[in-house]
PDB file of the backbone (N, CA, C, O) and the ligand in Angstrom, with CONECT records:
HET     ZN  A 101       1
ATOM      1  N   UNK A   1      13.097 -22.712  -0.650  1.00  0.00           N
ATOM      2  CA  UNK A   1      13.522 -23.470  -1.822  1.00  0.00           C
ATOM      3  C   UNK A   1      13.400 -24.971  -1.543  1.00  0.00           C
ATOM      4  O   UNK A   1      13.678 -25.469  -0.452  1.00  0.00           O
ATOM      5  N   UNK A   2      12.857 -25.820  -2.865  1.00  0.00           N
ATOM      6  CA  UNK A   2      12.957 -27.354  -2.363  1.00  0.00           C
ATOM      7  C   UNK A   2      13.805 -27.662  -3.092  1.00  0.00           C
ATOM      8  O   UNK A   2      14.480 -26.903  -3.788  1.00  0.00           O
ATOM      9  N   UNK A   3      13.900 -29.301  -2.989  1.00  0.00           N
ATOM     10  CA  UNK A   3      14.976 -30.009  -3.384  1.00  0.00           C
ATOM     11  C   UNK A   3      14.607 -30.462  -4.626  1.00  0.00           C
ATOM     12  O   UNK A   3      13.431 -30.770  -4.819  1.00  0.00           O
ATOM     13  N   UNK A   4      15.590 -30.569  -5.674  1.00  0.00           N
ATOM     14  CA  UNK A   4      15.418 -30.574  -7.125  1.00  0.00           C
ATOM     15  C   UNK A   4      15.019 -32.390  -7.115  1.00  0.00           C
ATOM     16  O   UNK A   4      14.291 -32.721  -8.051  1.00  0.00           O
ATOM     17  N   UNK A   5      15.289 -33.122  -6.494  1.00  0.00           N
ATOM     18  CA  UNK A   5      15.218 -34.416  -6.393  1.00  0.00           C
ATOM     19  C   UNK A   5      14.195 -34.998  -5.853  1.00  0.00           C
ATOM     20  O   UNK A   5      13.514 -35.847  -6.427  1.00  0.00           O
ATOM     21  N   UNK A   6      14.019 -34.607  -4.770  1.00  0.00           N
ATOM     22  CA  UNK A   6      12.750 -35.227  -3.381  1.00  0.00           C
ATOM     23  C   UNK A   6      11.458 -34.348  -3.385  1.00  0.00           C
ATOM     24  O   UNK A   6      10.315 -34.784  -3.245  1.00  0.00           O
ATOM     25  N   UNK A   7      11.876 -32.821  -3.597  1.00  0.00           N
ATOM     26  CA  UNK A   7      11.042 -31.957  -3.170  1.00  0.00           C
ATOM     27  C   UNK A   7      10.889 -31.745  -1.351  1.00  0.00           C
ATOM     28  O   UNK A   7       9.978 -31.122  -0.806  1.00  0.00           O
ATOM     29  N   UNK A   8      11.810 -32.307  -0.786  1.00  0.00           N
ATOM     30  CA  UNK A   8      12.557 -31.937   0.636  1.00  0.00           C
ATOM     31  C   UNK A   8      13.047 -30.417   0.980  1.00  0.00           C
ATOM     32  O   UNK A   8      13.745 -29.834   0.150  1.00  0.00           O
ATOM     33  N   UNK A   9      12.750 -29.890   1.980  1.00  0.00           N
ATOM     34  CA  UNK A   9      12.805 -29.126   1.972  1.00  0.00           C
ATOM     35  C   UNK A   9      14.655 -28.288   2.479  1.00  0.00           C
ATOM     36  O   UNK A   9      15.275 -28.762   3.431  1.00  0.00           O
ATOM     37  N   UNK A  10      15.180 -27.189   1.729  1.00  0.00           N
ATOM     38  CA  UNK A  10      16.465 -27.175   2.082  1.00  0.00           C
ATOM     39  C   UNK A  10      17.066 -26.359   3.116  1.00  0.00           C
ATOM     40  O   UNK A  10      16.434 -25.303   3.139  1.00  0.00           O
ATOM     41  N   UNK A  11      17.481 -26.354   3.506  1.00  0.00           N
ATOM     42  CA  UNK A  11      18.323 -25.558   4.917  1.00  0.00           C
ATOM     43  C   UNK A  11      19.565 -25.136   4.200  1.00  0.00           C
ATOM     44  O   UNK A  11      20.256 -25.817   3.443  1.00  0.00           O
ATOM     45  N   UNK A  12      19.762 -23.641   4.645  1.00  0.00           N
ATOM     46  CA  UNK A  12      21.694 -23.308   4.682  1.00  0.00           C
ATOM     47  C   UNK A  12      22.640 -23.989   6.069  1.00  0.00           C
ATOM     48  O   UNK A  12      22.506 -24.277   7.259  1.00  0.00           O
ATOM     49  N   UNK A  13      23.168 -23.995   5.494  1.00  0.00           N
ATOM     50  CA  UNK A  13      24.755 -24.403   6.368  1.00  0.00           C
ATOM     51  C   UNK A  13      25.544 -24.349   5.406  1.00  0.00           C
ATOM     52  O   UNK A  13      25.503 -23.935   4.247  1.00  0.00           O
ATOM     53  N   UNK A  14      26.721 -25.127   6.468  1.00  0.00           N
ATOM     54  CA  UNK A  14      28.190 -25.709   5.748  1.00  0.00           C
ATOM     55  C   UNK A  14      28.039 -26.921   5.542  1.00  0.00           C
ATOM     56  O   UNK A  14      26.980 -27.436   5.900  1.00  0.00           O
ATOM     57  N   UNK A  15      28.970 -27.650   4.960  1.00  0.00           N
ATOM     58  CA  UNK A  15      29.569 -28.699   4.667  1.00  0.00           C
ATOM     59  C   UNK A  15      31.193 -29.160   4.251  1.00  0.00           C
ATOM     60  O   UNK A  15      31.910 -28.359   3.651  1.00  0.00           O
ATOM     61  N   UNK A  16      31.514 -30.049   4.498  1.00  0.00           N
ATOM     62  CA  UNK A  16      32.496 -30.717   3.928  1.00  0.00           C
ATOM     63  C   UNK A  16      32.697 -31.521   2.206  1.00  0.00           C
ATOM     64  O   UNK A  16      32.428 -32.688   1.922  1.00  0.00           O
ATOM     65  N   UNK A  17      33.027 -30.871   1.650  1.00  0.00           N
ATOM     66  CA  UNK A  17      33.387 -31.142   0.055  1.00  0.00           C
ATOM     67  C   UNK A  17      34.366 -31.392   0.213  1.00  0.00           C
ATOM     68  O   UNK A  17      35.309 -30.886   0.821  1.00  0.00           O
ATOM     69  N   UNK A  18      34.065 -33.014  -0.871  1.00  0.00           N
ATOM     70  CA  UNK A  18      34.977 -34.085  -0.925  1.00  0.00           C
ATOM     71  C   UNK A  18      34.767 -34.595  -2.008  1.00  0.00           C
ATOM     72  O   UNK A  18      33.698 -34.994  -2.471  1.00  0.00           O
ATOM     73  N   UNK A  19      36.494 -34.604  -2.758  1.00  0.00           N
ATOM     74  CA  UNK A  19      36.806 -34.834  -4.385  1.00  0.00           C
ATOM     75  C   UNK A  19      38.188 -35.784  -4.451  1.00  0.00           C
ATOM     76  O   UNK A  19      39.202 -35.621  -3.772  1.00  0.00           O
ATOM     77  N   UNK A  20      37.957 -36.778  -5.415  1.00  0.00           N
ATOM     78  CA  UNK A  20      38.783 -37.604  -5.416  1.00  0.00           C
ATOM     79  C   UNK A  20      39.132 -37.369  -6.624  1.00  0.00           C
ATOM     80  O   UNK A  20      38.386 -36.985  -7.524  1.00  0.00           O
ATOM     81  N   UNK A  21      40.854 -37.701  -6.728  1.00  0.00           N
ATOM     82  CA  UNK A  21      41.414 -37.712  -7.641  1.00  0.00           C
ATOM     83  C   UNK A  21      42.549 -38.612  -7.623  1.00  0.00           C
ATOM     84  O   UNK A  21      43.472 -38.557  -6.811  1.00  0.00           O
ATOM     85  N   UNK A  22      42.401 -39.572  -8.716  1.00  0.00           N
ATOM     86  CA  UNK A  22      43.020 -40.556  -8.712  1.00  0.00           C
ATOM     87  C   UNK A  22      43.437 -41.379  -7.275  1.00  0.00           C
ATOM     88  O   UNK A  22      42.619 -42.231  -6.929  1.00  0.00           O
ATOM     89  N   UNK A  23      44.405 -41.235  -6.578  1.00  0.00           N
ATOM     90  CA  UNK A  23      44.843 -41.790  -5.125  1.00  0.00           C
ATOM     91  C   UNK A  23      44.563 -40.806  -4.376  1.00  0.00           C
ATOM     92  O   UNK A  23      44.602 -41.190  -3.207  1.00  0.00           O
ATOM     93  N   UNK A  24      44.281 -39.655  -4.459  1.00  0.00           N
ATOM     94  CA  UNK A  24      44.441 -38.174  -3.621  1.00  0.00           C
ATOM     95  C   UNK A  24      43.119 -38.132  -3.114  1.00  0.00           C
ATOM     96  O   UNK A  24      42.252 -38.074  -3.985  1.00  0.00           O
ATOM     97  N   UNK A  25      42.699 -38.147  -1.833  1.00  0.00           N
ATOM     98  CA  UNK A  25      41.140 -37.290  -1.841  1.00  0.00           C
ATOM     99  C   UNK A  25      40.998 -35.760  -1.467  1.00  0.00           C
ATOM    100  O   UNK A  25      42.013 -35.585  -0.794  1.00  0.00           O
ATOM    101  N   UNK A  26      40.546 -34.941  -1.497  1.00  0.00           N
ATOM    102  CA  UNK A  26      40.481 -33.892  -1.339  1.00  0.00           C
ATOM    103  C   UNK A  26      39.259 -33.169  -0.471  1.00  0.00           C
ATOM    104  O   UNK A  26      38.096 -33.149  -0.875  1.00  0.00           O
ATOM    105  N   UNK A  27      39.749 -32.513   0.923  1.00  0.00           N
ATOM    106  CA  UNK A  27      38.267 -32.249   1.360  1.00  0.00           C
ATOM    107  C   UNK A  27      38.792 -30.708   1.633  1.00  0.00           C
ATOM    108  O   UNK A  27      39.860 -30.127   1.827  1.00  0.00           O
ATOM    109  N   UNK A  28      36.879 -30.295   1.491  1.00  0.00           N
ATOM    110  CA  UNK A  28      37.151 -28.668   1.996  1.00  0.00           C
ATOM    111  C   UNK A  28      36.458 -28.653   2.335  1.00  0.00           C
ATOM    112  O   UNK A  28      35.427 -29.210   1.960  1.00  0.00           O
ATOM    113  N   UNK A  29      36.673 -27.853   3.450  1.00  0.00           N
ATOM    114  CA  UNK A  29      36.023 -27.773   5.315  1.00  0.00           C
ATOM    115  C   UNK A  29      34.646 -26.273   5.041  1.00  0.00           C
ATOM    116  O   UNK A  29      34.956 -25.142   4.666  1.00  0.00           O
ATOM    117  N   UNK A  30      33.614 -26.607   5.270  1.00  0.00           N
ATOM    118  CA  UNK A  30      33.265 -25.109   6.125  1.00  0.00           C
ATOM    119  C   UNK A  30      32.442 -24.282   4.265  1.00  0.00           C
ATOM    120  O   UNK A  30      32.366 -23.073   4.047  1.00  0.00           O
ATOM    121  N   UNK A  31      32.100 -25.112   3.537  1.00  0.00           N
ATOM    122  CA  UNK A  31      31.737 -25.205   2.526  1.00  0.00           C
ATOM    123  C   UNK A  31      29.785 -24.279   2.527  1.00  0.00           C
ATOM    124  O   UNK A  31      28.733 -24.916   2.582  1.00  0.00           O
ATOM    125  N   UNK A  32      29.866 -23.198   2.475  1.00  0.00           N
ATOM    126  CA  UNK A  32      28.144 -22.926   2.370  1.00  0.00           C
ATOM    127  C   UNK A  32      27.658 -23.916   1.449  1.00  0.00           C
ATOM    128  O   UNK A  32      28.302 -24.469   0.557  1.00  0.00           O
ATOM    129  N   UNK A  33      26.756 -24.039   1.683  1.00  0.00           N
ATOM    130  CA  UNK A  33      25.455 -25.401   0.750  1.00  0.00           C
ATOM    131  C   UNK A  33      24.283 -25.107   1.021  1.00  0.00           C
ATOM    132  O   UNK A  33      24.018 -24.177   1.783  1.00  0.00           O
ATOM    133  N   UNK A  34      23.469 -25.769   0.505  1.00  0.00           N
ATOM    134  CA  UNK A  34      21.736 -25.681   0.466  1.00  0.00           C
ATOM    135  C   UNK A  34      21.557 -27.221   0.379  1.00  0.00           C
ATOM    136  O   UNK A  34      21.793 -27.752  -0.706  1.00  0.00           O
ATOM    137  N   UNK A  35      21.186 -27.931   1.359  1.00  0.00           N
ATOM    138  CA  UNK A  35      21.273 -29.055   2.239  1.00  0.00           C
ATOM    139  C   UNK A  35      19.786 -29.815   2.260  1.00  0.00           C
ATOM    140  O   UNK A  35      19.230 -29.276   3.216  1.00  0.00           O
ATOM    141  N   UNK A  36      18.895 -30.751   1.722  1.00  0.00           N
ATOM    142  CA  UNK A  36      18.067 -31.034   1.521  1.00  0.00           C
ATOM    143  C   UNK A  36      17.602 -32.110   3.137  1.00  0.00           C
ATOM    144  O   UNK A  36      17.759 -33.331   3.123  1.00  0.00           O
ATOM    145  N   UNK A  37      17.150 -31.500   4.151  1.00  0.00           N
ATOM    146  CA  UNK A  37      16.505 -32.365   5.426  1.00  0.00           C
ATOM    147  C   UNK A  37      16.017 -33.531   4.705  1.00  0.00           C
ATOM    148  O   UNK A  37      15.784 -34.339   5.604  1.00  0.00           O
ATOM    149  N   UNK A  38      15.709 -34.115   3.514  1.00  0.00           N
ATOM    150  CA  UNK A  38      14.789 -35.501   3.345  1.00  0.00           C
ATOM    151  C   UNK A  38      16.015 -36.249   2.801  1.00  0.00           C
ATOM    152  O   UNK A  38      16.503 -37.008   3.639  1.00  0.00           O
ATOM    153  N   UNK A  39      16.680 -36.227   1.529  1.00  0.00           N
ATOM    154  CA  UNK A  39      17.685 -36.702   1.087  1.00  0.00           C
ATOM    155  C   UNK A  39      19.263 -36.723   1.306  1.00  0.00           C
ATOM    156  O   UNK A  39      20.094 -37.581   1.006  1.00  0.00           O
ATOM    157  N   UNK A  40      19.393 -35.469   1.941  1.00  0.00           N
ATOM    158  CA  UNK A  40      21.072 -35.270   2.293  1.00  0.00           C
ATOM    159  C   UNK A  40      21.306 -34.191   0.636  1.00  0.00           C
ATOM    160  O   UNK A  40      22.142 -33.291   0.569  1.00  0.00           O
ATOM    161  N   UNK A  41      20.802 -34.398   0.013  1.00  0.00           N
ATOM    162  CA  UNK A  41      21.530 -33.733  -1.464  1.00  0.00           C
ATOM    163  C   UNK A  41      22.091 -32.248  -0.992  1.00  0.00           C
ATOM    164  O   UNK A  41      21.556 -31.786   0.016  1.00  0.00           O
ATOM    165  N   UNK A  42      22.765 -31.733  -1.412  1.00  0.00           N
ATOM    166  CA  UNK A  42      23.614 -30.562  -1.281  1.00  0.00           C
ATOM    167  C   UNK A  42      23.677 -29.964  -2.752  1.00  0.00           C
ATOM    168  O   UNK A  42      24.208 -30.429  -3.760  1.00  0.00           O
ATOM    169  N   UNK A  43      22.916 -28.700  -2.544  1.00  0.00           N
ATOM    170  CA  UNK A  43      23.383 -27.807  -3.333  1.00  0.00           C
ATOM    171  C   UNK A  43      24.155 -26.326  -3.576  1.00  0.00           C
ATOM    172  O   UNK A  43      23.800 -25.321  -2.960  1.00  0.00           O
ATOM    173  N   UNK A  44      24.876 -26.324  -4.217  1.00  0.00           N
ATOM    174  CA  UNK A  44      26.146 -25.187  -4.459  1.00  0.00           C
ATOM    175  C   UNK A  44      25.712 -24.197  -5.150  1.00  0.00           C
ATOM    176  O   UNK A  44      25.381 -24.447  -6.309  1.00  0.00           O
ATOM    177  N   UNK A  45      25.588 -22.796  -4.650  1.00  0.00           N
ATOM    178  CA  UNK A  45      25.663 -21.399  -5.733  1.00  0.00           C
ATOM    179  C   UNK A  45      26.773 -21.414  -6.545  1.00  0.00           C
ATOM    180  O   UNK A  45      27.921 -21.529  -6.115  1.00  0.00           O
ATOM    181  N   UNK A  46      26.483 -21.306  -7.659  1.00  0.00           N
ATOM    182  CA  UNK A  46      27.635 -21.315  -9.271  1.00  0.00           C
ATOM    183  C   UNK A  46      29.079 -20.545  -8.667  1.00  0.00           C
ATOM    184  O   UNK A  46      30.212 -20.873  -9.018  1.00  0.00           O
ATOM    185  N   UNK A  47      28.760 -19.467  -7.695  1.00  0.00           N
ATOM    186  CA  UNK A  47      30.404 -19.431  -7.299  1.00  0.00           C
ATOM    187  C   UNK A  47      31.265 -19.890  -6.244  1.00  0.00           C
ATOM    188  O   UNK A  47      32.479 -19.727  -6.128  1.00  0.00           O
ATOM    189  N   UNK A  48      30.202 -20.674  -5.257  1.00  0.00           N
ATOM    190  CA  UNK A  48      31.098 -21.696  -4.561  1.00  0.00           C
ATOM    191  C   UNK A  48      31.809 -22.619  -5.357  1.00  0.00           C
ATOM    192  O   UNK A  48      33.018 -22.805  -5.220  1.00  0.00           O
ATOM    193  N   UNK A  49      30.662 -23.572  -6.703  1.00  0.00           N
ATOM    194  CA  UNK A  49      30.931 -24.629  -7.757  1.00  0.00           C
ATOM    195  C   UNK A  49      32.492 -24.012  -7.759  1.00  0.00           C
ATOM    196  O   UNK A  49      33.503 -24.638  -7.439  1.00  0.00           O
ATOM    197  N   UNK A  50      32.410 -22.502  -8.242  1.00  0.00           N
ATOM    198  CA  UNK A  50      33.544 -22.182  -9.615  1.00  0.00           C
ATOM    199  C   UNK A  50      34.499 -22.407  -8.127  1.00  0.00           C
ATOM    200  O   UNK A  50      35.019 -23.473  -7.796  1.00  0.00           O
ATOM    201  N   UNK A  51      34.569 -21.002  -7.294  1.00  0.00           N
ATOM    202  CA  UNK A  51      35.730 -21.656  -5.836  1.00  0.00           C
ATOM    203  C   UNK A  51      36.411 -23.005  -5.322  1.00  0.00           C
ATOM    204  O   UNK A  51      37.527 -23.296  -4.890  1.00  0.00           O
ATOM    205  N   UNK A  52      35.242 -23.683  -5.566  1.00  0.00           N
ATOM    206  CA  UNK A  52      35.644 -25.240  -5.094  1.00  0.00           C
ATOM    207  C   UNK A  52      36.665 -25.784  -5.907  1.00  0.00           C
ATOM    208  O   UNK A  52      37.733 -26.181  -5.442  1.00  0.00           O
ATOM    209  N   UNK A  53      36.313 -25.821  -7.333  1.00  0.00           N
ATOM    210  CA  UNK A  53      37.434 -25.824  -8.419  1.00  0.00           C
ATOM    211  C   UNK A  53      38.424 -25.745  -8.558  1.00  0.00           C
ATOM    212  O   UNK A  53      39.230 -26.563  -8.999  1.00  0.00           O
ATOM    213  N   UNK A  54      38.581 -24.460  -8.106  1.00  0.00           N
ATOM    214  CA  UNK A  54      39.359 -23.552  -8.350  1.00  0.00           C
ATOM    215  C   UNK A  54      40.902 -24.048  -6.791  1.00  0.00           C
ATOM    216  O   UNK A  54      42.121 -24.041  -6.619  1.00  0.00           O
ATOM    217  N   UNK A  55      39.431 -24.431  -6.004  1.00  0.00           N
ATOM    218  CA  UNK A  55      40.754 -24.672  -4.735  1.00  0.00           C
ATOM    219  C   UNK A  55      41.424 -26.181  -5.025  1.00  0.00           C
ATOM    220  O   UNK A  55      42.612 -26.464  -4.868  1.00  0.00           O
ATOM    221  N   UNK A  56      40.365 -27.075  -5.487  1.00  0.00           N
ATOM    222  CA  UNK A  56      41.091 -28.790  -5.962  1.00  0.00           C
ATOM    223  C   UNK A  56      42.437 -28.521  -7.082  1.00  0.00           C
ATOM    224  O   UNK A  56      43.429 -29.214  -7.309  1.00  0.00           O
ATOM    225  N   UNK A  57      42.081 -27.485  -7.529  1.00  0.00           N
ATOM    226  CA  UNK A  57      43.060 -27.704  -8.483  1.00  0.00           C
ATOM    227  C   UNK A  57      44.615 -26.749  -8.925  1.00  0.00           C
ATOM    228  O   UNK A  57      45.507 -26.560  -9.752  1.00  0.00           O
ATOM    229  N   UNK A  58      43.862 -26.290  -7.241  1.00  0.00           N
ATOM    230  CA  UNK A  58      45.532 -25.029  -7.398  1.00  0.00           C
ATOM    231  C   UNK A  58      46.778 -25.247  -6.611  1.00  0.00           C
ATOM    232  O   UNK A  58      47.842 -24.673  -6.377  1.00  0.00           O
ATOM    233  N   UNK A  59      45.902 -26.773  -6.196  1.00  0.00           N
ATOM    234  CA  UNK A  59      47.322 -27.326  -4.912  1.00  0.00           C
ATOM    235  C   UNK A  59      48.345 -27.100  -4.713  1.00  0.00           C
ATOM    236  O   UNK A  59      49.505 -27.416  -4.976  1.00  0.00           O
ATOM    237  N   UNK A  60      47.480 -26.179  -3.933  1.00  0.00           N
ATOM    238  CA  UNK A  60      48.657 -25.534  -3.006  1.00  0.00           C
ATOM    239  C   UNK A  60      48.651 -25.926  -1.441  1.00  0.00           C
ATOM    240  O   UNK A  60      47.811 -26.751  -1.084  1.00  0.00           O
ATOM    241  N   UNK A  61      49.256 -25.557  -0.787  1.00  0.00           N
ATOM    242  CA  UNK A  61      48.881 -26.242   0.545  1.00  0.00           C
ATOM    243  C   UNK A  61      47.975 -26.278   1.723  1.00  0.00           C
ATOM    244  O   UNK A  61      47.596 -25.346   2.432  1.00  0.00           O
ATOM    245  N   UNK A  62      47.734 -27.423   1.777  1.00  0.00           N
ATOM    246  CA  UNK A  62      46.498 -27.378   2.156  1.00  0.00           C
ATOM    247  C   UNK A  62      46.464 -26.767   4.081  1.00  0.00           C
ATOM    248  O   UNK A  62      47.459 -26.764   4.805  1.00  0.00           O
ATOM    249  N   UNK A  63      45.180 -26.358   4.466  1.00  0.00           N
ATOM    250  CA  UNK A  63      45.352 -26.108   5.800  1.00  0.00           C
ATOM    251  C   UNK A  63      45.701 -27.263   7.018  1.00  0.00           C
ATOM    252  O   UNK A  63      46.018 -27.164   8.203  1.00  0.00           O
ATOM    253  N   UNK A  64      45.504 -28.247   6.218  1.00  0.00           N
ATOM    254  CA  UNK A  64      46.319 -29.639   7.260  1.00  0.00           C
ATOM    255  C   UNK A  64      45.988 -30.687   6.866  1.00  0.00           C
ATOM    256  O   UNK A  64      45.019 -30.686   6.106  1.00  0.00           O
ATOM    257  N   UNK A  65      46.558 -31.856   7.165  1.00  0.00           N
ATOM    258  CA  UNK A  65      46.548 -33.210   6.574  1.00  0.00           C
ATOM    259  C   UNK A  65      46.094 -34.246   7.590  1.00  0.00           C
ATOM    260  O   UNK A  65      46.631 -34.447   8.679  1.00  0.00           O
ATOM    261  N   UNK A  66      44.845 -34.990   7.004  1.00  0.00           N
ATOM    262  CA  UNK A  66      44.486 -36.166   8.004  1.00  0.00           C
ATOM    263  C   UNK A  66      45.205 -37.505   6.938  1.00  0.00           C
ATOM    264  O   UNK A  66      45.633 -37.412   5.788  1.00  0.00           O
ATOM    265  N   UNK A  67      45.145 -38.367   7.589  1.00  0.00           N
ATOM    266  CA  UNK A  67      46.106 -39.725   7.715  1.00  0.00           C
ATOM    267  C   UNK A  67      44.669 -40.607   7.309  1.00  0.00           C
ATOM    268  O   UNK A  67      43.756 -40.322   8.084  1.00  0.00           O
ATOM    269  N   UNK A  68      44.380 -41.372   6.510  1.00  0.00           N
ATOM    270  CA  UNK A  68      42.560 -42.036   6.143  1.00  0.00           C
ATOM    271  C   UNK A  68      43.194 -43.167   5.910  1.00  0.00           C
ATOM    272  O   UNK A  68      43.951 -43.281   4.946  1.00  0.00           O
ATOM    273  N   UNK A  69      42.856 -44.583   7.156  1.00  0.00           N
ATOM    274  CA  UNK A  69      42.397 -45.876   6.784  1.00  0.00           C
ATOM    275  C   UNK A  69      42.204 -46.130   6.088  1.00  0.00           C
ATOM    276  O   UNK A  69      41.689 -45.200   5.467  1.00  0.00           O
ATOM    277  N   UNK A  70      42.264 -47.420   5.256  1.00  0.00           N
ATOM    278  CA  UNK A  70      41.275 -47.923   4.045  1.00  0.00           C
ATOM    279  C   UNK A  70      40.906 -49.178   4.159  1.00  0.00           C
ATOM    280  O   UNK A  70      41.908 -49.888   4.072  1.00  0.00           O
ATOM    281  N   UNK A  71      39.898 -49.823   4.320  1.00  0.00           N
ATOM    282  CA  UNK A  71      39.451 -50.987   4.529  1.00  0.00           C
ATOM    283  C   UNK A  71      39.110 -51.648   3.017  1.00  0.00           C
ATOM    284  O   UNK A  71      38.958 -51.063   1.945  1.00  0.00           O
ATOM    285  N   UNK A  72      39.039 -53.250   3.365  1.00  0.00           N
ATOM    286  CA  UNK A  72      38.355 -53.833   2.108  1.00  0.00           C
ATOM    287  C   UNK A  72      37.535 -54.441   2.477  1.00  0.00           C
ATOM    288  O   UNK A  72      37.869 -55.326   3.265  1.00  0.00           O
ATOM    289  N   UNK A  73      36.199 -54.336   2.171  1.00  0.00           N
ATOM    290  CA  UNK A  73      34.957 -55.058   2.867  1.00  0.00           C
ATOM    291  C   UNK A  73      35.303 -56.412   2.773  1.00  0.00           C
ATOM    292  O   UNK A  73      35.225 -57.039   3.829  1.00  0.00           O
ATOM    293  N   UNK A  74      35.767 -57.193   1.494  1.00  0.00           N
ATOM    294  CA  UNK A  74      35.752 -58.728   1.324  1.00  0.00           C
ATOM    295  C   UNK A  74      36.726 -59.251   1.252  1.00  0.00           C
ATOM    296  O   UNK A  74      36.893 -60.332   0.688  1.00  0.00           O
ATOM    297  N   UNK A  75      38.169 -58.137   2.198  1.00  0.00           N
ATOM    298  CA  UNK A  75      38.988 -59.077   3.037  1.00  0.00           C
ATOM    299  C   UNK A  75      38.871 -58.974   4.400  1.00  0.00           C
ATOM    300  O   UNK A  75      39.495 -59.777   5.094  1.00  0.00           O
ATOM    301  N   UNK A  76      37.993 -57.900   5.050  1.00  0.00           N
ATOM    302  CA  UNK A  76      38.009 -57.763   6.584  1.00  0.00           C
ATOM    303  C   UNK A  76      37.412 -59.414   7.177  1.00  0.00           C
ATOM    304  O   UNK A  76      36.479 -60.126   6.807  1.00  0.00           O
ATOM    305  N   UNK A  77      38.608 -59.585   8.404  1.00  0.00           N
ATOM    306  CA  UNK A  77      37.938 -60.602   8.617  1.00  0.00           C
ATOM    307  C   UNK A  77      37.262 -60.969   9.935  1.00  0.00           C
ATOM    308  O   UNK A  77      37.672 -61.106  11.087  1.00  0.00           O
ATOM    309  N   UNK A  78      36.000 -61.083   9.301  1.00  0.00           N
ATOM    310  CA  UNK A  78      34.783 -60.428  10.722  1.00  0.00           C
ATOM    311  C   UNK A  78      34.608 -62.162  11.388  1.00  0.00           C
ATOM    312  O   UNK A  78      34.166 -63.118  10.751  1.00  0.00           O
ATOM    313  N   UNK A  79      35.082 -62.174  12.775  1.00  0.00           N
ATOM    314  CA  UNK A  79      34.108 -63.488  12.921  1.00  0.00           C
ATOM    315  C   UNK A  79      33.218 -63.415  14.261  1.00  0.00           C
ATOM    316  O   UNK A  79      32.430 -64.321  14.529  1.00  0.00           O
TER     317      UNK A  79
HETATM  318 ZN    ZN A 101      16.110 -34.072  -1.341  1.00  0.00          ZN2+
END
């Protein structure tokens, strides 16, 4: 299969899916995808899509919590 974008060619694996909502981000670990080697694009079978959904929005608890920095590019002050 190629890539709907590049025409790159795609590989299976996992991935990490990551959804923001409002202040909240949301990641899920260990995600099957169809992974484009030229672009990075990631694509989802319609019932991972519907799963993924289904897990952002049933918050419930999650398998563990990371702690995420936040920087501001145009106050860091680089000298
Ligand atoms: Zn691509």
């Amino acid at each position: 299969m190629k890539c709907v974008f590049c025409g790159g060619t795609l590989r299976s694996g996992t991935v990490t899916f990551t959804y923001e909502a409002e202040e909240v981000y949301i990641l899920v670990e260990h995600v099957p995808a169809d992974v484009c080697g030229h672009c990075g694009e990631r694509l989802y079978a319609p019932e991972v899509t519907d799963a993924l959904l289904e897990i952002v929005h049933r918050k419930t608890a999650p398998t563990r919590m990371l702690h995420i920095p936040v920087y501001d590019f145009a106050q860091a002050e680089i000298r």
